[in-house]
N, C-alpha and C positions, 0 to 999 in steps of 0.2 A: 587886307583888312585887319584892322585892329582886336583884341578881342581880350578879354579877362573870365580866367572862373573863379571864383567865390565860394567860401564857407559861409554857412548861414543859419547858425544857430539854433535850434529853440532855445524857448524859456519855461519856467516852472513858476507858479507864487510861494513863496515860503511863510509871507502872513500878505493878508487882505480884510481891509476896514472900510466898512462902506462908514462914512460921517457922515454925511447930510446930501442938501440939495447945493447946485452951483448956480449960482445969478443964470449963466449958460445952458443951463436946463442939464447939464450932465451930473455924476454925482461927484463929491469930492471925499477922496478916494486916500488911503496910507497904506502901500504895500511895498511888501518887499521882491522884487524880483530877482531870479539865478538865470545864468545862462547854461547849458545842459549841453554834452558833446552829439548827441541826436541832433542831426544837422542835414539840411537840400544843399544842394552845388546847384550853384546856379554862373552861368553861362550869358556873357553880356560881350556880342559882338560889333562890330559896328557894317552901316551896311549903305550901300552908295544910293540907293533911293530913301526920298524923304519919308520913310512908313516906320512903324514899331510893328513887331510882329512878336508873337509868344509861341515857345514848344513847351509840350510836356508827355514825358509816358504815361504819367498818370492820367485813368478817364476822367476823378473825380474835382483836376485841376481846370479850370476855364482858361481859353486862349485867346478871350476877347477884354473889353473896358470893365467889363467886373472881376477880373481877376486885379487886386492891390498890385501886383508888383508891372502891368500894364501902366496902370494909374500914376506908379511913378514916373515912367518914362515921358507920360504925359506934362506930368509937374514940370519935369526937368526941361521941356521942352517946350512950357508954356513961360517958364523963369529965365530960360537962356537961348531966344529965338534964333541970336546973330550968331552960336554957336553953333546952333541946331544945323543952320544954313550952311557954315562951315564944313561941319562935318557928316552929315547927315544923318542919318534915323539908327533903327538898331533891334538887333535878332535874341531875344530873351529866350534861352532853354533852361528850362529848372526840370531839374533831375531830382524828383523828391522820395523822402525816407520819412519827414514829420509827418504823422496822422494828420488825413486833414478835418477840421472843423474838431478840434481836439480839447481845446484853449490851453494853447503850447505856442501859439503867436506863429505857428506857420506860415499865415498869409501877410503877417506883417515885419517877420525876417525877411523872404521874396523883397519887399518892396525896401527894404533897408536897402540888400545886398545891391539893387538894380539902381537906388540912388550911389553909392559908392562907389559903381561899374562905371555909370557914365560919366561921373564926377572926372574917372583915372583917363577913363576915353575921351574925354573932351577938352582934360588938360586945365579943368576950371581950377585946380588947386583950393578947393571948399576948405575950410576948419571944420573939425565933428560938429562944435557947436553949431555952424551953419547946414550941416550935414542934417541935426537936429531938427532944427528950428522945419527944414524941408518937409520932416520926416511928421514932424507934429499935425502938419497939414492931412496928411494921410492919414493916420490913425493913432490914437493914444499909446502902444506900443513900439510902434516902430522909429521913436529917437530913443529908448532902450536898446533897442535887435543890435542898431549902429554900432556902439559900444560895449553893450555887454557885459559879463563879472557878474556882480551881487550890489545890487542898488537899489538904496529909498524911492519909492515916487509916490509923489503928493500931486494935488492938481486932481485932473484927471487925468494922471498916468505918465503927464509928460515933465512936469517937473523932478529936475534926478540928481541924486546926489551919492557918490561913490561910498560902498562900502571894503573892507578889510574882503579882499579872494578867495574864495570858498573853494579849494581845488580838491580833485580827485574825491568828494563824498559819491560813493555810489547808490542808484538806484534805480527798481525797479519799479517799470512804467507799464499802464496798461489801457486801454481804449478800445471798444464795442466798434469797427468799422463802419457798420450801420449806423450807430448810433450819432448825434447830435443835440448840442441844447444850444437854443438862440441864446444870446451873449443878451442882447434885447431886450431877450424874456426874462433871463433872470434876474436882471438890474430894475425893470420894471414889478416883479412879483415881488422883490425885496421891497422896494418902495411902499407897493400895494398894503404888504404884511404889516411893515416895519418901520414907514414912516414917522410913526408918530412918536419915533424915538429920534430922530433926527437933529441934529444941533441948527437950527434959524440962523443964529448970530455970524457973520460973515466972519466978523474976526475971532471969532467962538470956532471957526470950519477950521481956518488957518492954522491957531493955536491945537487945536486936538490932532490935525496932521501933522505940527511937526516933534508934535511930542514923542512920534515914533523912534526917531534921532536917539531918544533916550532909554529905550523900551527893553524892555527884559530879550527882548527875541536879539534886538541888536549887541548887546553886551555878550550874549553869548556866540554869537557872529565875528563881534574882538577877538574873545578870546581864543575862539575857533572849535567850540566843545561840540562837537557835531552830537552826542547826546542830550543835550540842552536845547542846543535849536529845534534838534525832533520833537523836544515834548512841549514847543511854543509853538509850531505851526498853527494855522490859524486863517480860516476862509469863511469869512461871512455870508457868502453866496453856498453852504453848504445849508443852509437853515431852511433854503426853497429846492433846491436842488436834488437833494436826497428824497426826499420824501417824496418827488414826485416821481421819477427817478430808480425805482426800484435795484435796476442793474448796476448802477455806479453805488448806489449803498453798501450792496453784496460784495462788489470788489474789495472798499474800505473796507468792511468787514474782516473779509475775509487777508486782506493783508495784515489787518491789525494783529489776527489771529496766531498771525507766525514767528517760530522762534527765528531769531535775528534780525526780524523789523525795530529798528528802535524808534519811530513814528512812521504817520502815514497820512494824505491827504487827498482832497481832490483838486486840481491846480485849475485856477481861474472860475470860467465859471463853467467847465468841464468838455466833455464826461470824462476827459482823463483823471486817471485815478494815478499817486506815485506813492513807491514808499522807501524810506531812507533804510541803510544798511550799515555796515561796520566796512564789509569788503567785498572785492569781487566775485569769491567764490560761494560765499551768501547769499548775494546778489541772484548768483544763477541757480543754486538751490533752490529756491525762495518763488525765481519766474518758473521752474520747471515741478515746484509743486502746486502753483495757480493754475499752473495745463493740465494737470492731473484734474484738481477739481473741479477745473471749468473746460473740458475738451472742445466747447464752440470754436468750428474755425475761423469765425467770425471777430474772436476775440483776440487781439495782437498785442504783444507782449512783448517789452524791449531791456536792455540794459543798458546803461548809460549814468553818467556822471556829471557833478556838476564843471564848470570851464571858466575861466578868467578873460576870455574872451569875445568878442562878437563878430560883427563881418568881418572877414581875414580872408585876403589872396591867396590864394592857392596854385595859378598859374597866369604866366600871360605869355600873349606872342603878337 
């Protein structure tokens, strides 16, 4: 039997604007995405019965049709019957390190990696764009996970457009295991708050989205000033999030608080909290005086950096 393992990136936001409403009821959206070397291997074999099945050591992953990266194998399987039959079904292990319910796009790296897996196992020979296009079906994130780097997305999240590679910025990450915020909720309390700030005009959403193209966070992304980026960061969903939130405030907080942060944020619509550094051994100063202040075991704390790439092979046989 066939079989591939996979890198599978997270991601981080480096700016996020909510604009308005979409015809589609979603919001339309200008952020900037990274991909972060904090990474699951995920495991895509193939298997002589027609079934999909999922492993994980983690308790808090699902091994059933709510777990996203099942859901691909369903896609791929609902897209490419006559192949399906060819070759049959397929054994998903993810081996995870990303926090999960973090908004670090965990669950929708999984379902990149598993579109990519069976793509190489089945011989379909896909384009990324088509890779994409799959991916969008699944979830707003996951035709990013695909590819990866440092990328505009307008839309809701799946329109992408390549930025200049943001390699080796380090930072430190942090996430309440316990803790979770509905993605949901937040999108919907923004609304709640904040709608009546909203641009109407359809071609008024377009235009404010893609003016990010232009945008002060981008120019310093050119030019690659990793002190300028940090002090553009930028998350609209901190406005409901914090305040209600008291734990992910105190993190910001307390990140901001430290010598060699040179910014700090909460990525998507949380609870993770990250913060930018200069270098690696900052980095670890930095995570091992949040332990200090914060001794909860509950609270997990990583180092990691930004990466130019996204699902990447790792092995096959």
């Amino acid at each position: 039997m066939r079989s591939y393992t996979l890198i599978a990136p997270a991601k981080i936001n480096l700016y996020l604007e909510i604009i308005g409403d979409r015809p589609d009821g979603f919001h339309e959206l200008a952020m900037i995405l990274q991909s972060i070397d904090l990474a699951d291997q995920i495991g895509v074999r193939s298997l002589s019965t027609d079934t999909i099945r999922v492993h994980s050591q983690h308790t808090q992953v699902p091994t059933d049709k709510t777990n996203l990266a099942y859901r691909a194998a369903e896609l791929m399987v609902k897209e490419f019957p006559d192949t399906f039959a060819k070759y049959g079904g397929v054994e998903i292990t993810i081996d995870k390190h990303i926090p999960v319910a973090a908004g670090l796009a965990g669950g929708s790296t999984n379902a990149a990696a598993v579109l990519v897996g069976i793509d190489l196992l089945w011989n379909l020979g896909l384009t990324q764009t088509e890779l994409e296009e799959l991916g969008a079906v699944l979830g707003s994130d996951v035709p990013f996970c695909i590819a990866g780097g440092t990328v505009i997305a307008t839309g809701r999240g799946e329109q992408l457009s390549p930025l200049p590679s943001l390699d080796n910025i380090y930072i430190v990450l942090a996430k309440y295991r316990s803790l979770e915020v509905s993605t949901a909720w937040a999108y919907k309390t923004y609304r709640q708050q904040y709608g009546n700030t909203y641009i109407k005009d359809t071609a008024d959403l377009v235009a404010r989205a893609n003016a990010v193209h232009s945008g002060a966070i981008v120019k310093a992304i050119a030019n690659k000033d990793v002190t300028d980026i940090a002090q553009k960061l930028h998350n609209d969903l901190e406005r409901v999030v914090l305040p209600e939130y008291p734990q992910v405030l105190q993190l910001r907080e307390l990140f901001a608080a430290q010598e060699g942060v040179i910014g700090t944020m909460m990525s998507g619509s949380g609870p993770s909290v990250f913060a930018l550094v200069e270098s690696q051994p900052q980095a670890e100063i930095i995570k091992q005086k949040i332990r200090a202040a914060i001794p909860d075991e509950d609270l997990e704390l990583f180092v990691t950096r930004t990466t130019s790439h996204g699902i990447k092979i790792a092995s096959s046989v």
